[in-house]
C-alpha positions in Angstrom: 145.0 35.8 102.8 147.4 33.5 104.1 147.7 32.3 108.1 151.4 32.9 108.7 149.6 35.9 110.6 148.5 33.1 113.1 152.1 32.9 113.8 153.2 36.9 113.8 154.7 37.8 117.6 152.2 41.0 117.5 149.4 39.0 118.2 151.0 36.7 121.2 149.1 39.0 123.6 146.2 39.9 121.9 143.0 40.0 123.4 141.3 36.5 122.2 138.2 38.0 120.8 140.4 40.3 118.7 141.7 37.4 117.3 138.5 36.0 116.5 137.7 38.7 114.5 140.9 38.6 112.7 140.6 34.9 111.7 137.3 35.4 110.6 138.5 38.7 108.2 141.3 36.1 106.8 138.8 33.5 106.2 136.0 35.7 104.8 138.5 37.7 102.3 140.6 34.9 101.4 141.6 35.1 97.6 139.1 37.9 97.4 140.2 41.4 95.0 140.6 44.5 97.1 137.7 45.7 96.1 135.4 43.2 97.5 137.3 42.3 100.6 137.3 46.2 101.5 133.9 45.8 103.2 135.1 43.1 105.1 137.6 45.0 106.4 134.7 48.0 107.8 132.8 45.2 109.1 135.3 43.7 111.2 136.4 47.7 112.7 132.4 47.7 113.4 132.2 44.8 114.9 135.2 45.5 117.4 133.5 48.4 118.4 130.4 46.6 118.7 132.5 44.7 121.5 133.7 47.7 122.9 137.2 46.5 121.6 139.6 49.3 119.0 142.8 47.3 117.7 146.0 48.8 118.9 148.3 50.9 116.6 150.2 47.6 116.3 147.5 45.4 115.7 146.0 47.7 112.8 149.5 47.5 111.3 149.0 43.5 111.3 145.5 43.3 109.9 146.4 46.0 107.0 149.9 43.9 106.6 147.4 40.3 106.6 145.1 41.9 104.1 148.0 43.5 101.5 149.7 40.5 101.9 148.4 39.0 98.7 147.5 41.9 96.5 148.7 43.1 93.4 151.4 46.4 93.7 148.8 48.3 92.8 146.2 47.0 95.2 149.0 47.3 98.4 149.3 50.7 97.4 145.8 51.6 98.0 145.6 49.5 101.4 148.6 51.8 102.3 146.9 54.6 101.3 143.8 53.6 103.4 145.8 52.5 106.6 147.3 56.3 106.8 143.8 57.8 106.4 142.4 55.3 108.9 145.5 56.9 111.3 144.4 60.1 110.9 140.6 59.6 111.4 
């Protein structure tokens, strides 16, 4: 994953220990296939709610957009697919 996240206006007034958990998703799934960085992703939802923390509509769209952002057509597609079943849920 890349860090121009780190520099996105969405997360200006994000809660800091959301973006704790949001570096350490980038760091942990860096150059990692969709496959394997998929659990990453569950881990870092269970750990907000751990916290007692849920990311915002707008902060979901950021952390699916951070982890597409290096993935193969193919691979964003499925991310897609998973952010509009994670909106229903």
């Amino acid at each position: 994953m890349n860090t121009n996240w780190q520099n996105d206006p969405r997360i200006k007034h994000m809660d800091p220990r959301k973006l704790l958990v949001l570096n350490e998703l980038a760091h942990e799934a860096s150059g990692m296939s969709l496959d394997k960085a998929l659990p990453l992703l569950l881990k870092a939802n269970a750990r907000m709610k751990a916290m007692g923390l849920s990311f915002s509509k707008e902060e979901s769209d950021l952390m699916f957009d951070l982890f597409a952002g290096e993935l193969a057509p193919k691979d964003k597609l499925k991310v897609d697919a998973l952010r509009k079943m994670m909106r229903q849920a």
